[in-house]
C-alpha positions as CSV (number, residue, x, y, z in Angstrom):
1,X,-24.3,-31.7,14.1
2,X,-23.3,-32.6,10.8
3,X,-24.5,-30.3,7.8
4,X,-25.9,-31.6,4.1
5,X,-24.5,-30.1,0.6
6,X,-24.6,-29.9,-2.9
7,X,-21.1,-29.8,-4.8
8,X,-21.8,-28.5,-8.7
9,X,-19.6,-29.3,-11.6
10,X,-19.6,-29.4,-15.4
11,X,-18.4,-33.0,-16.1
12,X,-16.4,-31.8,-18.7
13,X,-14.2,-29.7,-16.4
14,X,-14.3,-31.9,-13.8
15,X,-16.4,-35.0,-12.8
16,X,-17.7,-37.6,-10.4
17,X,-14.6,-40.1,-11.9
18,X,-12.0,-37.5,-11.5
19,X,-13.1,-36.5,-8.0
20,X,-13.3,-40.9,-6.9
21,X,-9.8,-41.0,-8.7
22,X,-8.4,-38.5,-6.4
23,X,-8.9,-41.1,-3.8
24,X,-8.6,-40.1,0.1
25,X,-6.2,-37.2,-0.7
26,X,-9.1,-35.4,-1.8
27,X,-9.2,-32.0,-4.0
28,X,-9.8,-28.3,-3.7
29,X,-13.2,-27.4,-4.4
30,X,-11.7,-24.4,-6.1
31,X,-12.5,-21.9,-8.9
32,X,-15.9,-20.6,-7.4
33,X,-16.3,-17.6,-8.1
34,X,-19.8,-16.5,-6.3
35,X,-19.8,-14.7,-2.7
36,X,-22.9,-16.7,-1.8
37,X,-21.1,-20.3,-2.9
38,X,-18.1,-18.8,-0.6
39,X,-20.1,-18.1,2.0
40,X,-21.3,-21.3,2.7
41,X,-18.0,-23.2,1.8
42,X,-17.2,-21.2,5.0
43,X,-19.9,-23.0,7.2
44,X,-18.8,-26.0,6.5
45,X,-17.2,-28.6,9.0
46,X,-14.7,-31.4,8.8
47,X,-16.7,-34.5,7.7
48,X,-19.7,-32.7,6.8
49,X,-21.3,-34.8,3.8
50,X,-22.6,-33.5,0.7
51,X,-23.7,-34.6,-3.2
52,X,-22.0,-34.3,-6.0
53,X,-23.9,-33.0,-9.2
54,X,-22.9,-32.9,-12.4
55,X,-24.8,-30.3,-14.4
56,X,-24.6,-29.5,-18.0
57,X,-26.5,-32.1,-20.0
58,X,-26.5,-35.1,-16.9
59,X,-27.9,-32.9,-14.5
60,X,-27.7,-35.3,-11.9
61,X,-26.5,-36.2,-8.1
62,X,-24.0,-39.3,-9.0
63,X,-22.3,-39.7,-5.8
64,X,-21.6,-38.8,-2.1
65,X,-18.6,-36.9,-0.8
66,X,-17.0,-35.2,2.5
67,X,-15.7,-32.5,3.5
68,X,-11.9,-33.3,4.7
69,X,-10.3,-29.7,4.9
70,X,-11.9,-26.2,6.3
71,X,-12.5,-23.3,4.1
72,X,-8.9,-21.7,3.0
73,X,-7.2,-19.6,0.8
74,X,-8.1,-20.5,-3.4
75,X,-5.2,-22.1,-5.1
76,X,-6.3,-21.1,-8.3
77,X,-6.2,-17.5,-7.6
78,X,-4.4,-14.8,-6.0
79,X,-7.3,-12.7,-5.0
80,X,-7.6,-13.2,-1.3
81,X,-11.6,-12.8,-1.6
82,X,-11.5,-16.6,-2.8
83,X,-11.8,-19.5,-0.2
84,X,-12.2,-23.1,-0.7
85,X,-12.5,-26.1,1.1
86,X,-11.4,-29.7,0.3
87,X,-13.7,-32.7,-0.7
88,X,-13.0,-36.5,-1.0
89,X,-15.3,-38.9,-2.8
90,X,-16.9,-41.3,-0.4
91,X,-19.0,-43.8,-2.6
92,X,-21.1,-43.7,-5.6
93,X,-25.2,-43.3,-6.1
94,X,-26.6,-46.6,-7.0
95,X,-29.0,-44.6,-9.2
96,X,-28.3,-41.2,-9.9
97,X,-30.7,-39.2,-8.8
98,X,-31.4,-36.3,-11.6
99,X,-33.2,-32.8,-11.6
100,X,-36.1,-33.6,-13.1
101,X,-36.8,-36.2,-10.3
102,X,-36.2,-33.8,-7.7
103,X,-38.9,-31.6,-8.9
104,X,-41.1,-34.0,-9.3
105,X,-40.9,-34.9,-5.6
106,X,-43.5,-32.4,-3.7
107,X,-41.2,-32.8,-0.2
108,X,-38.2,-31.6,-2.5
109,X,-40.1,-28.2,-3.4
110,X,-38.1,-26.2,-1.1
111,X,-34.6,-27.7,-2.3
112,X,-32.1,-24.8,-3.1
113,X,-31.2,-26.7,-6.3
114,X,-35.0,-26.6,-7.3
115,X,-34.8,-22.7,-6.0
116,X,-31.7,-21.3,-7.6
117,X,-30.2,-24.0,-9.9
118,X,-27.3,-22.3,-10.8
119,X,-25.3,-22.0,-7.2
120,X,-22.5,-24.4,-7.6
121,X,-22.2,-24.8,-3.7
122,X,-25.6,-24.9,-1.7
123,X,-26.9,-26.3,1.7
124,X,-29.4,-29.3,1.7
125,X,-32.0,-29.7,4.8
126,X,-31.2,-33.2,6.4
127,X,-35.0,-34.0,5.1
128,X,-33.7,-33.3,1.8
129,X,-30.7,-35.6,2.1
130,X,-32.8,-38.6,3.7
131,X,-34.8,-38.1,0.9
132,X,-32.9,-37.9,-1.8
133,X,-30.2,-40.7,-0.1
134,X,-33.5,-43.0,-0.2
135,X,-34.0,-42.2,-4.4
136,X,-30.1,-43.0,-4.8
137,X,-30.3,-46.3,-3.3
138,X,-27.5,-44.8,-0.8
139,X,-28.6,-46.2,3.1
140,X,-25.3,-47.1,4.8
141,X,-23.6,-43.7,4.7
């Protein structure tokens, strides 16, 4: 069954454009430091789906992406305690869909991003991507 997640970066370091620019070769989610983020970088599966939000000023999902390698060694690092996996853009939001519309969404209460904003990597309940797929204007994924 596939799972749901949230992918969190600072624009500046790197964005939605720079992540649709790597094209199907994809890129290392790397640099998280943050057992919990780790931990469910490790859960995830091969074609698992998840958003990608830029936070900062934007604070906003702006597009979809997948999963295409399994958790592995940190590139950017030589401590062994650091895992990543490796995403590829697979399409745009029509509308991005930003924090203060999530909260204002009672079914969204529960989100982890509402919960504990500041995990970069988090799970989202397939109500919670239905959902928030449906705000986005995102239906044929």
């Amino acid at each position: 069954m596939m799972q749901y997640w949230l992918f969190k970066s600072e624009p500046s370091t790197w964005s939605w454009e720079n992540q649709q620019a790597k094209g199907d070769a994809g890129e290392e989610w790397d640099g998280v430091r943050n057992y919990q983020a780790r931990n469910f970088m490790r859960q995830m599966a091969l074609g698992d789906r998840g958003f990608f939000y830029h936070s900062q000023k934007e604070k906003a999902i702006v597009g979809i992406v997948e999963v295409m390698a399994l958790a592995h060694p940190d590139s950017t690092t030589d401590d062994p305690r650091w895992e990543c996996v490796d995403i590829k853009a697979v399409c745009p939001v029509k509308m991005p869909v930003t924090l203060e519309m999530i909260k204002a969404d009672p079914r969204l209460a529960e989100m982890v991003l509402v919960r504990n904003s500041r995990l970069s990597v988090q799970p989202v309940k397939p109500a919670e991507w239905n959902i928030i797929c449906d705000m986005a204007g995102v239906t044929d994924i």
